[in-house]
N, C-alpha and C positions, 0 to 999 in steps of 0.2 A: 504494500500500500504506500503510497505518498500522501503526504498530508501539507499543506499551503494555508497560510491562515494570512488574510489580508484585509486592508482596511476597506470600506463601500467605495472610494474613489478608484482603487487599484482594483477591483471586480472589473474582468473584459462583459463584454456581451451575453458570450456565450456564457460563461461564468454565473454571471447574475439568471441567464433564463434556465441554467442548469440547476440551481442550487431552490429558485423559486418553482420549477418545474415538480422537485424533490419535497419540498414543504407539502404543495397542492397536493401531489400525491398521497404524501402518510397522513396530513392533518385535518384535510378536506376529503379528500375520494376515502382512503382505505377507515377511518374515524368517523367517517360520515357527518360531519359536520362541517357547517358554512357558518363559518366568520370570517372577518376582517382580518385576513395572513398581512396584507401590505400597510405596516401598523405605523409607520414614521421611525422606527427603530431601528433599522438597517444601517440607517445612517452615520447610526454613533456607535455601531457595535463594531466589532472584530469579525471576519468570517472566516470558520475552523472548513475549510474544505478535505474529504479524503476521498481519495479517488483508486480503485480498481483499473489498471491500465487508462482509458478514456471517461472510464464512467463514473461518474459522482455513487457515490452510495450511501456516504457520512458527512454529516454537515451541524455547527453547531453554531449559535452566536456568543459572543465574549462578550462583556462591558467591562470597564471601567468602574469602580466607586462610584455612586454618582448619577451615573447615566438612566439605572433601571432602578436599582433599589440602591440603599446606602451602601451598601456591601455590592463587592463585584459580584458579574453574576454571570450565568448560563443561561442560555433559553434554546428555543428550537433544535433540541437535541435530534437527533434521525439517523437512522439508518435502512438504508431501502429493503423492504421485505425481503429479497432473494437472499442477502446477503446477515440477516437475522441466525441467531447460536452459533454465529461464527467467533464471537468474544470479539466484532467490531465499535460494539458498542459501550463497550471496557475500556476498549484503547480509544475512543475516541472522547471520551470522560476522561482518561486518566491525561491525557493531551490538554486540556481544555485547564483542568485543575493546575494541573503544571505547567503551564501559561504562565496565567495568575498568578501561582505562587513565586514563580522563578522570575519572570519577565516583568510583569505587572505589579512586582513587588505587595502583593495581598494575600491575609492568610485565609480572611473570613472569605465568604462567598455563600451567595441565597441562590435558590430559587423556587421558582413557580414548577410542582411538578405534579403529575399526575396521578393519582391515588395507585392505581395500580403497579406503577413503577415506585413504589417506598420501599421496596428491600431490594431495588438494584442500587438505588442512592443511596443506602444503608448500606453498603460493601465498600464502599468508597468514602465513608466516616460522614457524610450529612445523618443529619436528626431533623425530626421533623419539630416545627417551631410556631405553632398557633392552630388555630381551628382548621380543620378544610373547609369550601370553601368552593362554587360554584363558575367555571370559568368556561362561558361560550356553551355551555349546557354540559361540561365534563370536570367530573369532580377531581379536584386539587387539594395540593396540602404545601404550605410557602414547607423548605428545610435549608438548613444550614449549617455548614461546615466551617 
């Protein structure tokens, strides 16, 4: 795998129609819901690209302190169905974290995550941190590490 992580101005074309292509796909089609993917948030995030020879599969957003929650943070985690129990979705958490902590010089980090996924982000030291919590009609739970 390669992995590319760049800011929304360094995103080529195909890049960006790649990476939105990939959203649509897990969080709209296969999740069956319709929200607002195109959030104004691209902008100020980081994008963790990982790619299978040509093909996108893994993709995550980075922030900043600041940008999303107080604490840097994660969002739009993914990895395309085919490529699911392959443990890409390990390395591409453990990528994102160590970002952060290395690059970005931060240790906390939140996010907004999906009830169902609390004990993958439980392997990787987040705790879950307030109520869950309703989001685009799928229930969440913020966690923190």
């Amino acid at each position: 795998m390669e992995w590319k992580i760049k800011q929304f101005t360094e995103l080529s074309i195909d890049e960006l129609y790649a990476l939105l292509q990939l959203r649509a796909e897990v969080f709209v089609v296969e999740q069956d819901c319709v929200y607002q993917d195109i959030d104004g948030k691209d902008q100020k995030s980081l994008h963790l690209l990982g790619y299978q020879g040509k093909e996108l599969i893994a993709y995550a957003r980075i922030f900043h302190k600041g940008d999303y929650f107080q604490e840097a943070s994660i969002g739009r985690i993914i990895v395309k169905l085919a490529y699911r129990k392959m443990d890409i979705g390990q390395r591409l958490l453990d990528y994102s974290i160590n970002y952060i902590n290395f690059t970005l010089q931060e240790q906390k980090i939140r996010i907004s995550a999906q009830k169902y996924l609390i004990k993958f982000y439980q392997k990787h030291g987040f705790q879950v941190d307030g109520e869950g919590y309703l989001e685009d009609g799928i229930p969440h739970v913020n966690m923190i590490l």
